[in-house]
C-alpha positions as CSV (number, residue, x, y, z in Angstrom):
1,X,77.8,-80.6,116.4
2,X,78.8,-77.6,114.7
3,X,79.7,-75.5,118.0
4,X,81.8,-78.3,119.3
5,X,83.5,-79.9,116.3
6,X,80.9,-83.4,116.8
7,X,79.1,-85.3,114.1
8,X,76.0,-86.1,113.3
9,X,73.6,-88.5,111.3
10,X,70.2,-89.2,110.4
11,X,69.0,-92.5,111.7
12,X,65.9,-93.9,110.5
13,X,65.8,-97.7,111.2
14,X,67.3,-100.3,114.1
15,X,69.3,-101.9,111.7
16,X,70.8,-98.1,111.0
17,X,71.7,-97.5,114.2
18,X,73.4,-101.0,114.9
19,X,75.6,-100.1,111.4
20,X,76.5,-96.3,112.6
21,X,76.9,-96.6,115.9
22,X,79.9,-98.9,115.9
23,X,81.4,-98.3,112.9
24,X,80.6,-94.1,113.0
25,X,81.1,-93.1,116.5
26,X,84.6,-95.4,117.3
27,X,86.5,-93.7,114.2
28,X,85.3,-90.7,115.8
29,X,87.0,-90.7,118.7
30,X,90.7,-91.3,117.0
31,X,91.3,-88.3,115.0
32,X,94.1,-88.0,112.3
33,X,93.8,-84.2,111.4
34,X,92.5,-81.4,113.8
35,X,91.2,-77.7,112.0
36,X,91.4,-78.7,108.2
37,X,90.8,-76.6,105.7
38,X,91.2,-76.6,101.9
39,X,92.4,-73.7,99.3
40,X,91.6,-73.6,95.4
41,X,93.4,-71.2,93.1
42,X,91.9,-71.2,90.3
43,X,93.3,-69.9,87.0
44,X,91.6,-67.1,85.2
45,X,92.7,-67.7,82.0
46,X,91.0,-70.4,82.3
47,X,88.2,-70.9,85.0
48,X,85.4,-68.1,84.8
49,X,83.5,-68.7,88.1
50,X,83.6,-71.0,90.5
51,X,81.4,-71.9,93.6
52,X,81.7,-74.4,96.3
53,X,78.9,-76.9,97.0
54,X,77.9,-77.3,100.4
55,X,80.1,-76.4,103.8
56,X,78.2,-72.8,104.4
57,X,78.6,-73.5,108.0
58,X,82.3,-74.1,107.7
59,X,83.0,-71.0,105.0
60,X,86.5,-69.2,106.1
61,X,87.6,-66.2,104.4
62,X,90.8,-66.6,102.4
63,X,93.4,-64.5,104.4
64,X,92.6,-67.1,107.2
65,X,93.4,-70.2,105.3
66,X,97.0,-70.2,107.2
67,X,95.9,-68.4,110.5
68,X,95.6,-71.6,113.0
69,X,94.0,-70.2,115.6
70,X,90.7,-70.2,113.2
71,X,88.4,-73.4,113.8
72,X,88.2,-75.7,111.0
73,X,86.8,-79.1,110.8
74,X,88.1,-82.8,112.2
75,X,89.2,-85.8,110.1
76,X,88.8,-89.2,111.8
77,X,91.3,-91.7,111.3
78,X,90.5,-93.4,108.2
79,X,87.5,-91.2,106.7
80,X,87.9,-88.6,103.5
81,X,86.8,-85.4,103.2
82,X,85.2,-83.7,99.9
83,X,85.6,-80.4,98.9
84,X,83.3,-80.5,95.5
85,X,83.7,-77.2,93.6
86,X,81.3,-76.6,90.3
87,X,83.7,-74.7,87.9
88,X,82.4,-72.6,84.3
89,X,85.4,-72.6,81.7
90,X,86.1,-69.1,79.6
91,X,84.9,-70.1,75.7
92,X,88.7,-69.6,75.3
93,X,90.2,-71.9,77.8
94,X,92.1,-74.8,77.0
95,X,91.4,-76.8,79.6
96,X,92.9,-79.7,77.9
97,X,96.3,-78.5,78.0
98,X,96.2,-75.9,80.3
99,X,96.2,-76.2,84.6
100,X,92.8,-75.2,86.1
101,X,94.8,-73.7,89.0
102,X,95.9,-75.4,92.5
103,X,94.9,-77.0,95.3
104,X,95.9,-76.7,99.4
105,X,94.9,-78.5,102.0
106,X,96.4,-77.7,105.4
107,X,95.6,-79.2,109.0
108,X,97.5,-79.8,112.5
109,X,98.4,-83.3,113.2
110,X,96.7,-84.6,115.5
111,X,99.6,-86.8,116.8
112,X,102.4,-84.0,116.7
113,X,100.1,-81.1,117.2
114,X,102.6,-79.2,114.7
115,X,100.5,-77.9,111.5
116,X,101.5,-79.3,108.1
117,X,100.6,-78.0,104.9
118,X,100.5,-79.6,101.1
119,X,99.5,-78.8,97.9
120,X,98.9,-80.3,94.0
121,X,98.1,-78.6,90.8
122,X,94.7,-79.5,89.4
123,X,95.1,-80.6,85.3
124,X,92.5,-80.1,82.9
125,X,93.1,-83.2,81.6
126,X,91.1,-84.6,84.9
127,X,87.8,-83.1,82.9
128,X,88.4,-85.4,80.3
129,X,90.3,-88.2,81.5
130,X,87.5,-90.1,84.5
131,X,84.6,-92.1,84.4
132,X,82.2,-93.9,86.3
133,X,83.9,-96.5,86.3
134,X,87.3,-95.5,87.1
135,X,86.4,-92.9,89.9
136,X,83.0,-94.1,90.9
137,X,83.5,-91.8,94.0
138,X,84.0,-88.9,92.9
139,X,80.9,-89.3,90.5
140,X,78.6,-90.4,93.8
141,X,79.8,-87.0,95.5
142,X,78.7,-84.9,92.3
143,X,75.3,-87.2,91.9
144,X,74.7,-86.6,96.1
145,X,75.3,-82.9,95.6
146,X,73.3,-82.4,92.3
147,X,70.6,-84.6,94.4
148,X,70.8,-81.8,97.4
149,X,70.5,-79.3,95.4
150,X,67.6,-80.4,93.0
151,X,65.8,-80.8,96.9
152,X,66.6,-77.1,97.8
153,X,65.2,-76.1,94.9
154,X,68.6,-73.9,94.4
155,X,68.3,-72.1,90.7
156,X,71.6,-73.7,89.9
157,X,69.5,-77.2,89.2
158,X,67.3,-75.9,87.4
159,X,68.3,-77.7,84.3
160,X,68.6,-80.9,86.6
161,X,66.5,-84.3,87.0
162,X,66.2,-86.7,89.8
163,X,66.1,-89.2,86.9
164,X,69.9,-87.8,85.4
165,X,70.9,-88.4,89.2
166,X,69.6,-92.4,89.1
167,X,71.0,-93.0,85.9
168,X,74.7,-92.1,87.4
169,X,73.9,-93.5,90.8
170,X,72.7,-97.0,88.9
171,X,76.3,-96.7,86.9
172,X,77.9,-96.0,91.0
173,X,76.5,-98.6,92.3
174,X,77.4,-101.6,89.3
175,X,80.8,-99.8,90.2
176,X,81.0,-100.6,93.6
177,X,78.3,-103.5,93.9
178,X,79.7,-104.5,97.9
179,X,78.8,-100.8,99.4
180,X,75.5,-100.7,101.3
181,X,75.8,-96.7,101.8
182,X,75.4,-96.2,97.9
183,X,72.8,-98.9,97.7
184,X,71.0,-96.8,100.6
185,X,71.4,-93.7,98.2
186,X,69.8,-95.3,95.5
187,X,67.1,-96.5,96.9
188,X,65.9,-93.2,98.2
189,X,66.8,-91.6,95.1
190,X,64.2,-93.8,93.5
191,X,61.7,-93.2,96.1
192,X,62.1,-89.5,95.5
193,X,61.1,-89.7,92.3
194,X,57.9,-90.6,93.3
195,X,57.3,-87.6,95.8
196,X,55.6,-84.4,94.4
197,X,57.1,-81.2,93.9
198,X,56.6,-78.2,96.2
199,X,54.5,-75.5,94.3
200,X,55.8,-72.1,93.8
């Protein structure tokens, strides 16, 4: 999958394979953007660090952000794409009324083949200004990747709990009460919390 731009799922029941099959592998095959990549500036006066959660196999050094010739990843035709980025303010920063910095996402079409190229400032007011239950998706995509990383054991989660992760993904799910896939994630979140942790 990752040599030959594919996909690839983890299927664990019948009735699993009857949903992703049809549904998963179809929208495959139409794709609406070939070689994507996103770009965060972020401001210094205001952001401190910064890291990027998940996509090691698809990490691209900056200076080839607008070379096209570098592989990137495929968007099927209706399907998102998140780029989740864990972000530590400077004590001074005013994030309130200052920018965080800017985003850029850049792709070829897949119908035109020619490459196209947008951007958007990211406000600090967005820190302040969602909830649960007005962006219940962005919320699952920071309670699946606090989830990963409480699994891999990374140091960053240390001050994390699988039971901090339920309480958002209960709050997700009253949020959007008609999608099976973040029923399925709560489900196995609370089955987690039943599983020992590995010894160190």
């Amino acid at each position: 999958a990752n040599r030959n731009d594919g996909m690839y799922f983890y299927v664990d029941s019948e009735e699993e394979a009857r949903t992703r099959f049809p549904e998963e592998f179809c929208s495959s095959l139409n794709l609406a953007a070939r070689d994507a990549r996103v770009q965060v500036a972020f401001e210094p006066a205001v952001v401190r660090r910064y890291r990027l959660l998940g996509y090691e196999s698809r990490d691209m050094v900056d200076t080839d952000f607008r070379r096209d010739g570098v592989d990137a990843g495929e968007v099927a035709e209706g399907k998102s794409v998140t780029a989740l980025y864990e972000v530590e303010l400077n004590e001074n920063g005013r994030p309130a009324a200052s920018p965080l910095g800017e985003v850029y996402v850049r792709w070829q079409n897949a119908t035109t083949q020619e490459f196209e190229e947008t951007h958007a400032r990211i406000s600090g007011t967005d820190l302040y200004s969602s909830s649960i239950e007005s962006r219940p998706r962005f919320y699952l995509a920071a309670a699946l990747a606090e989830y990963a990383e409480i699994l891999r054991e990374s140091p960053y989660a240390s001050d994390s709990s699988l039971e901090a992760v339920v309480e958002v993904a209960e709050k997700v799910c009253a949020a959007l009460p008609f999608d099976r896939d973040v029923d399925a994630f709560l489900k196995l979140l609370r089955q987690s919390k039943g599983l020992p942790r590995a010894q160190k």
